[in-house]
PAGUBA-225194 format. One line per 4 residues: for each residue x, y, z of N, C-alpha, C. Coordinates in pm, whole numbers, plus 50000, padded with zeros to 5 digits. Layout:
! PAGUBA-225194
X,Y,Z,X,Y,Z,X,Y,Z; ... .
***
This chain:
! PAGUBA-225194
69992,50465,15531,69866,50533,15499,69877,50595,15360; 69748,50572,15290,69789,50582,15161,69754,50745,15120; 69838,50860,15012,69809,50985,15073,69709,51041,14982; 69618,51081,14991,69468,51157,14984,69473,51143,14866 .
69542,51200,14754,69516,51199,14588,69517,51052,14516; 69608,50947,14624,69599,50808,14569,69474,50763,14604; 69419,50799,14667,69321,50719,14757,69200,50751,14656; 69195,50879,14612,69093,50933,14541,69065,50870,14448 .
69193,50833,14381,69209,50753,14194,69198,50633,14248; 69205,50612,14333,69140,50420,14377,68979,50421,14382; 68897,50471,14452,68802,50493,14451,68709,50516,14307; 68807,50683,14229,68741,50645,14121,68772,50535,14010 .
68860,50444,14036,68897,50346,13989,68770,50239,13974; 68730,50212,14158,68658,50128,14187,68488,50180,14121; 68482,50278,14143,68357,50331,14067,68321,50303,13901; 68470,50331,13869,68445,50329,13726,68399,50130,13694 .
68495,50066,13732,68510,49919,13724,68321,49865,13745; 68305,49918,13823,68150,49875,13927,68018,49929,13794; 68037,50040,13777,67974,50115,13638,67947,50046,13496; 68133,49981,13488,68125,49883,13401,68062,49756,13371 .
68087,49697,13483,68031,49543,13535,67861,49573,13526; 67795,49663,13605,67668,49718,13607,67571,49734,13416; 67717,49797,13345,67627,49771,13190,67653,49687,13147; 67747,49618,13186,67741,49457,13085,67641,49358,13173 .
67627,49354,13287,67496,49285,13313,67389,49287,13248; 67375,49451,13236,67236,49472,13183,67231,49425,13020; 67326,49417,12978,67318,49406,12820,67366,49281,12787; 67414,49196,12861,67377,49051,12889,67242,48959,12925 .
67123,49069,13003,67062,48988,13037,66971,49075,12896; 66959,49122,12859,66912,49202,12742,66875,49144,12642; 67004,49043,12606,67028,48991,12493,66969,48835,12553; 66975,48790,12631,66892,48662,12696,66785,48704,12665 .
66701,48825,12716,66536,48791,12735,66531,48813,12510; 66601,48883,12444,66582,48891,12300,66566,48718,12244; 66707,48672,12283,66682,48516,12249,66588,48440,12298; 66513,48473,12418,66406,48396,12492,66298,48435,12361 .
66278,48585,12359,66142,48605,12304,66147,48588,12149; 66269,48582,12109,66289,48522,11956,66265,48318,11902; 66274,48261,12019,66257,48139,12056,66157,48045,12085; 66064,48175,12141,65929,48128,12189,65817,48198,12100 .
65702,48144,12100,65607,48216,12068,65546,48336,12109; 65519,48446,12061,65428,48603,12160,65334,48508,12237; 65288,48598,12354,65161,48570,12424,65025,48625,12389; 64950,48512,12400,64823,48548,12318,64765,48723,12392 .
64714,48794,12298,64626,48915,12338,64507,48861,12400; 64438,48900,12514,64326,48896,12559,64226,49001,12540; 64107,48944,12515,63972,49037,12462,63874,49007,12577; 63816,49093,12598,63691,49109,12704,63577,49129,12647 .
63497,49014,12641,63366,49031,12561,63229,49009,12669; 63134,49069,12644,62999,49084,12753,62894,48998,12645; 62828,48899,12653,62762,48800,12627,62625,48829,12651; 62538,48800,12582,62391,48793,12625,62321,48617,12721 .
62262,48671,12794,62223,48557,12829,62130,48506,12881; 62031,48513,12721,61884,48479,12661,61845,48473,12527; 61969,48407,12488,61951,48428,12343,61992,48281,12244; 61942,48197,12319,61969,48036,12280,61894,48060,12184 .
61963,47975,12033,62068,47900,12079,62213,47943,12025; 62220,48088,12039,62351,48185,12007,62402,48193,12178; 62330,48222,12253,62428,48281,12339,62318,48225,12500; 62348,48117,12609,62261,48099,12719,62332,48153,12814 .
62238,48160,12937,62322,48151,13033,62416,48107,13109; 62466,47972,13048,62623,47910,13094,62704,47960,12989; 62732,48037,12940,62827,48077,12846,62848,48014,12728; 62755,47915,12646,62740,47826,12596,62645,47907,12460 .
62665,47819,12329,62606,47866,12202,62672,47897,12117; 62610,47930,11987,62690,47922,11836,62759,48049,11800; 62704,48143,11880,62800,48282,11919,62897,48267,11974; 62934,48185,12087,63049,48139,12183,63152,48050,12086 .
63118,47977,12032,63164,47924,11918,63264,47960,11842; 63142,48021,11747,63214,48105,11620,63325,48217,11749; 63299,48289,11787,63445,48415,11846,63520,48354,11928; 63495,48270,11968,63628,48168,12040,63746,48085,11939 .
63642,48036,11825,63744,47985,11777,63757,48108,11620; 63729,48170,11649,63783,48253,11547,63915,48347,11603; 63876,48401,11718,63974,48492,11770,64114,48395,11808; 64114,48242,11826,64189,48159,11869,64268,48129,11747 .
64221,48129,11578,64335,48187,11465,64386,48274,11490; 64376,48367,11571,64483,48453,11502,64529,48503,11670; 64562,48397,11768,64661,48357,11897,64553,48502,11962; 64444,48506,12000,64357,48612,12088,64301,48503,12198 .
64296,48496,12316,64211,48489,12391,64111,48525,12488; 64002,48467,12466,63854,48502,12476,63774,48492,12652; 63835,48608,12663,63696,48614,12806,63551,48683,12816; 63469,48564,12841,63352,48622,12844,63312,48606,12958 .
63192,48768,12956,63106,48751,13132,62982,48788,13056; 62871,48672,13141,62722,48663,13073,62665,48767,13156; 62603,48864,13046,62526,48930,13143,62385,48970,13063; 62289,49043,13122,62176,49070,13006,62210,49126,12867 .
62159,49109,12734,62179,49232,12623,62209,49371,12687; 62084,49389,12773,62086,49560,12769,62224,49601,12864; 62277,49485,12965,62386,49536,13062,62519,49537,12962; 62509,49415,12872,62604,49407,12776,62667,49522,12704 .
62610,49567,12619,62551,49692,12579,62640,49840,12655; 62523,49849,12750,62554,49905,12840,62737,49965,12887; 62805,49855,12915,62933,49855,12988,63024,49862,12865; 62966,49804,12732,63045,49835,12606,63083,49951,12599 .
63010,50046,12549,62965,50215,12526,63049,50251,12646; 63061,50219,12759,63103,50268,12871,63266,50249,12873; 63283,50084,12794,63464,50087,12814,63493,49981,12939; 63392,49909,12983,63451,49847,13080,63463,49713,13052 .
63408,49652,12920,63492,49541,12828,63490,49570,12723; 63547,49485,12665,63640,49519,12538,63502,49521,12389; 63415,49461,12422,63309,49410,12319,63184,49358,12359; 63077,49363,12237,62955,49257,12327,62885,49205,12190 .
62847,49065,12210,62762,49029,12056,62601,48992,12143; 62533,48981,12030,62536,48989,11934,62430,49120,11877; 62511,49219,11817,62476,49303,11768,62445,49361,11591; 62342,49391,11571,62317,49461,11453,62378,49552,11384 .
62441,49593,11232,62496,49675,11223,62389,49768,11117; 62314,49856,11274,62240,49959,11210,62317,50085,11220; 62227,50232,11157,62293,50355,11163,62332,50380,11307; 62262,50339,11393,62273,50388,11552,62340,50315,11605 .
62419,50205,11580,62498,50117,11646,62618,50138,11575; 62620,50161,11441,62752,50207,11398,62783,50369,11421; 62699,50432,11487,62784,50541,11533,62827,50527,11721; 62780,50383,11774,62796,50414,11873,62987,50283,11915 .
62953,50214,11780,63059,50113,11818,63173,50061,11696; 63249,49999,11723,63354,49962,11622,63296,49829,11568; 63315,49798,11463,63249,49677,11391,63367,49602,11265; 63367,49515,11235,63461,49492,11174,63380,49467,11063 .
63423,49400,10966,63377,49380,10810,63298,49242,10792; 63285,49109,10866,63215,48980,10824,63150,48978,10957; 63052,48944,10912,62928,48916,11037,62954,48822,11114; 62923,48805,11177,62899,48622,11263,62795,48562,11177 .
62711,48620,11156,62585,48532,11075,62456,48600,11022; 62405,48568,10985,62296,48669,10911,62148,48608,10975; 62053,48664,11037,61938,48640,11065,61837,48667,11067; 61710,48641,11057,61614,48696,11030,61503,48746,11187 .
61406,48847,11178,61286,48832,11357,61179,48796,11227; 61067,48805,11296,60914,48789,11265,60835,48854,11353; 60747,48870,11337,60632,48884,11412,60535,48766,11476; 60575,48741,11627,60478,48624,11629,60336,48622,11680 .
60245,48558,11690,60123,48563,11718,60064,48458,11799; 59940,48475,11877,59871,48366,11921,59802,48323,11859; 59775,48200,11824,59695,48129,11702,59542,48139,11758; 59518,48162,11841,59395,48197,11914,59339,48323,11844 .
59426,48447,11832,59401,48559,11778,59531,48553,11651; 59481,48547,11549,59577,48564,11450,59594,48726,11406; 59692,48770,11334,59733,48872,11293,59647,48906,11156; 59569,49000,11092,59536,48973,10981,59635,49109,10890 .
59685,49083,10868,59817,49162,10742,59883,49085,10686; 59887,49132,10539,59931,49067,10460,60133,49111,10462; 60162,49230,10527,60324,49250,10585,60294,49325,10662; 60410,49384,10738,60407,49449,10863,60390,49598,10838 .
60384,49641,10708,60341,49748,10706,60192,49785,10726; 60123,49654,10725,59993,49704,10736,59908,49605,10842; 60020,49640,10900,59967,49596,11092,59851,49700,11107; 59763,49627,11177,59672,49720,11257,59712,49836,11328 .
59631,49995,11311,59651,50083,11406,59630,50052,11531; 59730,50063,11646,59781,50055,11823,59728,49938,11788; 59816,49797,11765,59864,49690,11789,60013,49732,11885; 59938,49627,12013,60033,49593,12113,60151,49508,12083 .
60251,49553,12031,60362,49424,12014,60484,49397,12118; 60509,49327,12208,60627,49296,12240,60780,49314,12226; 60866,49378,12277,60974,49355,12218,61104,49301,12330; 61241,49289,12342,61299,49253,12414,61368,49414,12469 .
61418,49427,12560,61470,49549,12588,61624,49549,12534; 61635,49731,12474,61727,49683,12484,61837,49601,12340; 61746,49545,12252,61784,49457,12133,61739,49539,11974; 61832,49506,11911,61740,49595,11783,61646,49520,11718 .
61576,49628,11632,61501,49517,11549,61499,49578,11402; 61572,49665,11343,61660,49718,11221,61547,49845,11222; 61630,49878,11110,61611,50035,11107,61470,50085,11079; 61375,50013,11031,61277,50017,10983,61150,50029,11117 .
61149,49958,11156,61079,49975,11323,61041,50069,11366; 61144,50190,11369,61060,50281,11367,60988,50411,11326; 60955,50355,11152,60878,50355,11075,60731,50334,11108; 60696,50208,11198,60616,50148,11193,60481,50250,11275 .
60473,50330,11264,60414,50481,11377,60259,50365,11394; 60234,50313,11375,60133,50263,11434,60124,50128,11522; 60227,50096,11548,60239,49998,11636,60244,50041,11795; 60235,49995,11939,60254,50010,12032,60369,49967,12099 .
60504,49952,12145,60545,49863,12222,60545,49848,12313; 60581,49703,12319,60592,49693,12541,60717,49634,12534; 60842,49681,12621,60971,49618,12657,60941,49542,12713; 61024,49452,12756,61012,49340,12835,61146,49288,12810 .
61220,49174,12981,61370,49191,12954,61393,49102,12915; 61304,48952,12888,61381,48804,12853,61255,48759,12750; 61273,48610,12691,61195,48586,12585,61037,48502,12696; 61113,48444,12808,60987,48400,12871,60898,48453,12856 .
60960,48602,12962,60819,48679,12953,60744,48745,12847; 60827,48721,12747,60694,48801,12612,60668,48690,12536; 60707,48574,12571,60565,48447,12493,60482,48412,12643; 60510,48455,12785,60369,48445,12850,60283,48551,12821 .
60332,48631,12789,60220,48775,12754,60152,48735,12667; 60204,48733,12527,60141,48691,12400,60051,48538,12471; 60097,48460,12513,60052,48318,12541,59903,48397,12691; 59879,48503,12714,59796,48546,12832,59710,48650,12795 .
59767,48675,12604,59687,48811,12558,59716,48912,12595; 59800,48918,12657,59818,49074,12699,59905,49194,12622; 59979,49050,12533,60015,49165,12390,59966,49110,12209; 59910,49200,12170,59869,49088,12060,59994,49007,11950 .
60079,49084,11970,60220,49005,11882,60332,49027,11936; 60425,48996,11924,60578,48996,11966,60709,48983,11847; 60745,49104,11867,60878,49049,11765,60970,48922,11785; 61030,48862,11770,61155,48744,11815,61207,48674,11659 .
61349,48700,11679,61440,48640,11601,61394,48481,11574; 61425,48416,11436,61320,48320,11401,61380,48176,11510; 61518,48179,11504,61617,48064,11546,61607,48054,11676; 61569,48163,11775,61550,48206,11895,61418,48154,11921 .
61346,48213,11833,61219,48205,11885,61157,47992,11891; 61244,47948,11768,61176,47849,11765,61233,47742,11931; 61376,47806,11952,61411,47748,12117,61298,47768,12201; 61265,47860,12199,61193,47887,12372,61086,47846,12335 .
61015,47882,12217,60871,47787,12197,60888,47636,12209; 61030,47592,12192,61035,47454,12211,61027,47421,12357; 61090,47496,12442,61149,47496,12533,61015,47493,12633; 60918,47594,12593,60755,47625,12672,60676,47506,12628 .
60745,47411,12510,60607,47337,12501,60500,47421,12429; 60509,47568,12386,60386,47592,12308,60410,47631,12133; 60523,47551,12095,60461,47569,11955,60378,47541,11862; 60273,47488,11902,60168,47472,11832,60063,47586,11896 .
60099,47648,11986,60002,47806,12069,60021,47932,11969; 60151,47940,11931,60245,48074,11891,60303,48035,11782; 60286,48087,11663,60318,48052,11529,60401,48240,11480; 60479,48189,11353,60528,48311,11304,60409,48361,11201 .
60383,48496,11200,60369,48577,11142,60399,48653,10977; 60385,48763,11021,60481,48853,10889,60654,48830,10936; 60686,48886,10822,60863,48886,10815,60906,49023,10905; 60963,49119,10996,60989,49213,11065,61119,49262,10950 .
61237,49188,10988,61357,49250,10928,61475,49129,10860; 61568,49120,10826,61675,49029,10835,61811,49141,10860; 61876,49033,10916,62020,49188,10917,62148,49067,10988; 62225,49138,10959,62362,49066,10945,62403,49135,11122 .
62484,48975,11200,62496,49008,11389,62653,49006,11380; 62690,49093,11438,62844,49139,11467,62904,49120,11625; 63041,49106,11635,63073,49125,11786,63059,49338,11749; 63021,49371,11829,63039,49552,11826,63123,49564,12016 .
63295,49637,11894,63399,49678,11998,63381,49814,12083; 63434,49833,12135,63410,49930,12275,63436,50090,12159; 63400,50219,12142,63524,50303,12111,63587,50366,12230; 63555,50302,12317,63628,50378,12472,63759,50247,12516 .
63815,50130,12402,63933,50084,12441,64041,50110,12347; 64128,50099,12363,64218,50157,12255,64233,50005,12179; 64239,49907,12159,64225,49796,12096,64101,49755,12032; 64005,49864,12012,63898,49847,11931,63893,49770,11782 .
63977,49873,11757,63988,49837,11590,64058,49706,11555; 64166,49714,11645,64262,49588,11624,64196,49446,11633; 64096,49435,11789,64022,49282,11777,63925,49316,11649; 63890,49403,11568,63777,49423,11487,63844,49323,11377 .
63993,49389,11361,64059,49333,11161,64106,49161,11217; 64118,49135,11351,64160,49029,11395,64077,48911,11405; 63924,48974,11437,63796,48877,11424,63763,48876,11289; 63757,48918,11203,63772,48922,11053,63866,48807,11009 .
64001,48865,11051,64113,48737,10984,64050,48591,11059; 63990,48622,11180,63983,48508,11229,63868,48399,11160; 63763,48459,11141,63630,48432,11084,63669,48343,10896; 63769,48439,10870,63782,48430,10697,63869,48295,10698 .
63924,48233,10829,64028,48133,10847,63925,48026,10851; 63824,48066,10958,63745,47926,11022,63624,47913,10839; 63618,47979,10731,63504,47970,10616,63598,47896,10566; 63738,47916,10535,63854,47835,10453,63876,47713,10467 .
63880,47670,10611,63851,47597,10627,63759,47483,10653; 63628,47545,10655,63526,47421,10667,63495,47456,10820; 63520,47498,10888,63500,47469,11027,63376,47594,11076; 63371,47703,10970,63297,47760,10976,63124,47753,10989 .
63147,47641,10844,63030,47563,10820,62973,47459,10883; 63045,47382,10936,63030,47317,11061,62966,47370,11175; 63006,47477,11223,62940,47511,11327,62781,47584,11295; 62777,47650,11176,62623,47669,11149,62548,47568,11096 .
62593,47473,11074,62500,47378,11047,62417,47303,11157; 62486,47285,11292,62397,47280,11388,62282,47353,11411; 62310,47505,11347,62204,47591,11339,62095,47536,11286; 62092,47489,11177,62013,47461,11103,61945,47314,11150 .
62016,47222,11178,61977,47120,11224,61832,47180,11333; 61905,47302,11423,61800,47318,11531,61659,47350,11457; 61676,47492,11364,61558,47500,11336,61482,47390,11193; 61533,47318,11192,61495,47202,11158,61349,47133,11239 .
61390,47138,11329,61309,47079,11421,61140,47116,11434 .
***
């Protein structure tokens, strides 16, 4: 029997040995996952973006359009990948400000949107609204400043229409949540004009069969459309300088231009 003080220094023998073996594992497998991740490529960052979806031919309801486009393959320079969930502008919006995705396009960069969101420096694209009308009842102004006093105009809920709007103290509006329903209004009289983006507008008039009913108007605004980031994620800023690098990659290359030229092809039509 071995006597009590030997027994002790065996034990802490065995402790110490076990202690040892225990940090060289760890700093063996340490140095594996370093060579793994020195070997391989990082894993792409994921972005959470909220989509509109009524806004062909930027953004439909299958997740589809020249908005989907351009931030897919822009954020895809610079190794980001892109989840989107279609939901209305105004819900879009909505859950941004709130933090419960990461971003939402396509947004304006007015005074009230740049204090409510992160924006980066190159647009997605630059576009123009109008004022549209029923050719039945035409508009008589020579610009929109000198719209008729309480003219009923249309608008989308929810969407900007630049800073100037509301300036306009003599106009009326009526919200309304999709483009159907404010070219059946206008198309039923029940509003005498409607704002709508020009590229937009010429879809759904295509789409109703009434562009020869509903013609453009005066000019409303032009303004440059942004993804606008959450300030309630902490990766705000970062997808902001990242959709930037990404955007300035896809103009360098040509691929930029490519994809707006379909634009144009549409309102071509």
């Amino acid at each position: 029997m071995l006597h009590p003080s030997l027994s002790r220094q065996i034990n802490h023998l065995i402790s110490g040995l076990t202690l040892m073996l225990a940090l060289f594992s760890l700093t063996a497998t340490g140095q594996e996952l370093n060579m793994a991740s020195a070997d391989s490529p990082s894993a792409p960052l994921k972005v959470k973006l909220a989509a509109e979806d009524n806004w062909a031919p930027f953004a439909d309801p299958y997740g589809k359009g020249l908005s989907h486009r351009l931030v897919k393959q822009a954020f895809s320079r610079v190794n980001v990948d892109v989840d989107s969930l279609v939901v209305s502008y105004a819900r879009g919006v909505v859950m941004t400000k709130q933090g419960i995705v990461d971003g939402v396009f396509n947004l304006h960069k007015e005074r009230k949107t740049q204090e409510e969101f992160v924006f980066g420096q190159i647009p997605l694209f630059t576009t123009s609204a109008s004022f549209y009308q029923n050719n039945a009842h035409p508009l008589q102004a020579e610009d929109k400043w000198h719209l008729p006093q309480g003219l009923l105009v249309g608008i989308i809920k929810g969407y900007e229409y630049g800073d100037e709007l509301s300036q306009l103290k003599q106009l009326r509006l009526v919200e309304v949540d999709n483009h159907n329903q404010l070219i059946n209004l206008l198309l039923l009289n029940r509003i005498d004009a409607a704002i709508m983006y020009d590229e937009v507008a010429n879809q759904y008039l295509g789409q109703m069969g009434v562009g020869k009913v509903i013609s453009r108007s005066v000019h409303n605004h032009t303004g440059d459309l942004y993804v606008a980031f959450s300030k309630q994620r902490p990766n705000a800023q970062l997808f902001a300088d990242k959709l930037d690098l990404g955007l300035k990659a896809l103009k360098q290359d040509g691929s930029y231009q490519s994809i707006m030229n379909s634009l144009q092809a549409i309102a071509s039509k």
